[in-house]
MDAnalysis code that builds the backbone (N, CA, C; Angstrom):
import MDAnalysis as mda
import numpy as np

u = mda.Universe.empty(207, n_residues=69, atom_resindex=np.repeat(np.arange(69), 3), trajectory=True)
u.add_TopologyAttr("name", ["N", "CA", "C"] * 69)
u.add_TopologyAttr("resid", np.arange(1, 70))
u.add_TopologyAttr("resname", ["UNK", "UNK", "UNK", "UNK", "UNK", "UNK", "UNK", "UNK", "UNK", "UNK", "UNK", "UNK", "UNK", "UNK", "UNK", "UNK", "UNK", "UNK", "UNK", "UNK", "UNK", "UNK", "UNK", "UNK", "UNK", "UNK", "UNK", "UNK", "UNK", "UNK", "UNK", "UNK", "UNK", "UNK", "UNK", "UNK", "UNK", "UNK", "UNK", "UNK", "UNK", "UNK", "UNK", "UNK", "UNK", "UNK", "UNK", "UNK", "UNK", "UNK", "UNK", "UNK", "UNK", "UNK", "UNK", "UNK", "UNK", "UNK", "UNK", "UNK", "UNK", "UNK", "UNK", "UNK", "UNK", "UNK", "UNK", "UNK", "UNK"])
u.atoms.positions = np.array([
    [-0.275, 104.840, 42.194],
    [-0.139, 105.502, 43.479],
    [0.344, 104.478, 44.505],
    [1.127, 104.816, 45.317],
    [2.223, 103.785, 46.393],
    [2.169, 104.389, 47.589],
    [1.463, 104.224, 48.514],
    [1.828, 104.646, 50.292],
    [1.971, 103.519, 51.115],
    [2.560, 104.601, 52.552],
    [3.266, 103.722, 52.953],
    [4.677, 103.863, 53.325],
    [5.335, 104.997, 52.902],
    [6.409, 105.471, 53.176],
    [6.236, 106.162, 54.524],
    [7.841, 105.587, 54.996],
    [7.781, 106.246, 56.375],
    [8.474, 108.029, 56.306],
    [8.911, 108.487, 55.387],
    [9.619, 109.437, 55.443],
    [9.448, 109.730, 54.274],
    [9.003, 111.369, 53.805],
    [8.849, 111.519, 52.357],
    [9.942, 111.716, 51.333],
    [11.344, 111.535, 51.985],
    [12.883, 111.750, 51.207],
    [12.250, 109.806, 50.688],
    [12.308, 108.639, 51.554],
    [12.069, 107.438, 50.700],
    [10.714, 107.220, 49.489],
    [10.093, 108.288, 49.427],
    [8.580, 108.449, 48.884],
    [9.536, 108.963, 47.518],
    [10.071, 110.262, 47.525],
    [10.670, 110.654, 46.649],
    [11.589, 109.682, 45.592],
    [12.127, 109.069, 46.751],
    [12.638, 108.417, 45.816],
    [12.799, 107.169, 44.876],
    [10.866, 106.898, 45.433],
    [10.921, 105.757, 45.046],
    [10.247, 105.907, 43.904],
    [9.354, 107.420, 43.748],
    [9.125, 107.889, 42.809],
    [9.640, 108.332, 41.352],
    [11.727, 108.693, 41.750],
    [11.995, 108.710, 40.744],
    [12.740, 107.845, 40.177],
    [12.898, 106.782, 41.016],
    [12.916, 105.317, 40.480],
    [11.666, 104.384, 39.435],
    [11.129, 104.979, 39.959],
    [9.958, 104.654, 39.147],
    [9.705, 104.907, 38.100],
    [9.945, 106.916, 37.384],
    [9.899, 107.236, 36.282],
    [10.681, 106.968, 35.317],
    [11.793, 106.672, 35.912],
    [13.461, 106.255, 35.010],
    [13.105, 105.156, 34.525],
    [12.383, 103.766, 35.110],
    [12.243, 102.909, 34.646],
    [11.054, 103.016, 33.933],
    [10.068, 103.508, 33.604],
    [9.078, 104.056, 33.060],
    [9.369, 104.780, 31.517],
    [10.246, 105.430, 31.574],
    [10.977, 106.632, 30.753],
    [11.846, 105.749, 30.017],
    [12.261, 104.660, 30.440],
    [13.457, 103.837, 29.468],
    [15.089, 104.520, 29.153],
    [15.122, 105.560, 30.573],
    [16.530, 106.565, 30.672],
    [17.708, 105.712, 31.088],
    [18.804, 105.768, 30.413],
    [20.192, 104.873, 31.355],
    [20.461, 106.079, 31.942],
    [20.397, 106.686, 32.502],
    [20.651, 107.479, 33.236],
    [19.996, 106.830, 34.929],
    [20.802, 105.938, 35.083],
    [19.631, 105.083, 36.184],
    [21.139, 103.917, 36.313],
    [20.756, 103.672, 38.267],
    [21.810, 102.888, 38.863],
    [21.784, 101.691, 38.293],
    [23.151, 100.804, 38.555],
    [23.073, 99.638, 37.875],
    [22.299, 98.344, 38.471],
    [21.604, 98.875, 39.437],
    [21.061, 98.075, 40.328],
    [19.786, 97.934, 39.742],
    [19.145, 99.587, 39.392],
    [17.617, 99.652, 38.876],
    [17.166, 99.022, 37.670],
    [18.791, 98.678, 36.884],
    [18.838, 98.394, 35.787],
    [18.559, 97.016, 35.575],
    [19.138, 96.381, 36.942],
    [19.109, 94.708, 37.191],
    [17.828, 94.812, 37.155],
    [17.056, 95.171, 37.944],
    [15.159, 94.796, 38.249],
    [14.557, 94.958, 37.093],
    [14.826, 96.260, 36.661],
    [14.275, 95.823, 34.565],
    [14.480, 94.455, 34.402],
    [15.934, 94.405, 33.982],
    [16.448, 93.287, 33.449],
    [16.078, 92.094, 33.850],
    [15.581, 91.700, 35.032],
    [15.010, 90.493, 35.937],
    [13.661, 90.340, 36.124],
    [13.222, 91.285, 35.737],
    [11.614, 91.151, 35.722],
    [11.352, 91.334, 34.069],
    [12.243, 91.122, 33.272],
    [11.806, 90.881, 32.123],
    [12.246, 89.946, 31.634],
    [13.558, 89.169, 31.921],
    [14.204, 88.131, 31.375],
    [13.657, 86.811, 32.197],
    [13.539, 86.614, 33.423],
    [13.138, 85.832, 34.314],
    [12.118, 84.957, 33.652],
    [10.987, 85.187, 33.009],
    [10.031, 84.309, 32.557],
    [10.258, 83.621, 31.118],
    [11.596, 84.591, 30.728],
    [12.169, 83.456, 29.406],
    [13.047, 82.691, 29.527],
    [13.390, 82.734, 30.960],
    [14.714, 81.833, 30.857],
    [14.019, 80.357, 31.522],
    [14.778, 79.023, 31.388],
    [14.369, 78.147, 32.074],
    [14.747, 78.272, 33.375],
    [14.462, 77.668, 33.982],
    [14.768, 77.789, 36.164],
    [16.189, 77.802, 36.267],
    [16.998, 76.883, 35.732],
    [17.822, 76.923, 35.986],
    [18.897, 77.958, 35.550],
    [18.608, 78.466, 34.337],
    [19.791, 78.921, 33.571],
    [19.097, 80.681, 34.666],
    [18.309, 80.637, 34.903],
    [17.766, 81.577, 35.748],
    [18.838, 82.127, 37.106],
    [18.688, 80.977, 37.349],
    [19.014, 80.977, 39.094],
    [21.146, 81.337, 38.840],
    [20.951, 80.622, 37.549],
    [22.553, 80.592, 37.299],
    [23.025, 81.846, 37.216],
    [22.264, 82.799, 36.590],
    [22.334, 84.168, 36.063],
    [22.236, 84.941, 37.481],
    [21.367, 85.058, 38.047],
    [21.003, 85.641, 39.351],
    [21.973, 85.484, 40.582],
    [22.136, 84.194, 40.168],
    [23.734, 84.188, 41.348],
    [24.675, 84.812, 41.082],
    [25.350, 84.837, 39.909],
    [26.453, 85.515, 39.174],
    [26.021, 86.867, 39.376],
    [24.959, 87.660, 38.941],
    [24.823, 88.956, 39.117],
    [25.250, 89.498, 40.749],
    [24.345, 89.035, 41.670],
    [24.004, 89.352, 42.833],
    [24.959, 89.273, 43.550],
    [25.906, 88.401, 43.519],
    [27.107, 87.709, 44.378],
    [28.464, 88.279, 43.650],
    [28.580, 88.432, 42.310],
    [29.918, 88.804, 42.042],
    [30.057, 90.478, 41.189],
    [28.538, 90.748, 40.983],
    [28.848, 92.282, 39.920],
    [27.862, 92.744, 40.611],
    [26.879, 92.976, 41.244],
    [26.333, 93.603, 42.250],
    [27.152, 94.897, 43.132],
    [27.379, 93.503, 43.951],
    [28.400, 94.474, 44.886],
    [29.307, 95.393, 44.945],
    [29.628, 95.373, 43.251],
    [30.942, 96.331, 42.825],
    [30.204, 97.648, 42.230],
    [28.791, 97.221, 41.761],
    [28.653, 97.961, 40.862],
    [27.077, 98.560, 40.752],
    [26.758, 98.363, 41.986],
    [25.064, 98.423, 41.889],
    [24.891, 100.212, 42.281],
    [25.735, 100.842, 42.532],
    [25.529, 102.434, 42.902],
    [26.398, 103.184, 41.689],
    [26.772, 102.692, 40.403],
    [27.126, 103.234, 39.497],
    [26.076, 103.515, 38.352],
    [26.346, 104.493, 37.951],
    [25.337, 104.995, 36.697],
    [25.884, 103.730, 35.566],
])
């Protein structure tokens, strides 16, 4: 359970952000897909090869591509 939302359209939707990643659906933005992907890879990688990855995502395929299925 999560409150705290100022408006129940951001409640909604943070809800079905939540189940998608829950559910294991690609049917889910490429953005939601990064936070899987970063909260699961992050503690196997060493710091650096980390930070290397995270820049590259965030800075060059992000921006193109974070509101695509």
């Amino acid at each position: 359970m999560k409150r705290g939302f100022p408006t129940k359209k951001e409640a909604l939707e943070w809800e079905r952000t939540f189940l998608q990643q829950k559910t294991q659906d690609m049917d889910m933005t490429f953005s939601a897909f990064y936070e899987l992907y970063k909260n699961d890879m992050k503690s196997r990688l060493k710091l650096n090869t980390w930070l290397t990855k995270e820049n590259i995502i965030e800075n060059k395929i992000l921006p193109y591509f974070k509101d695509k299925k």
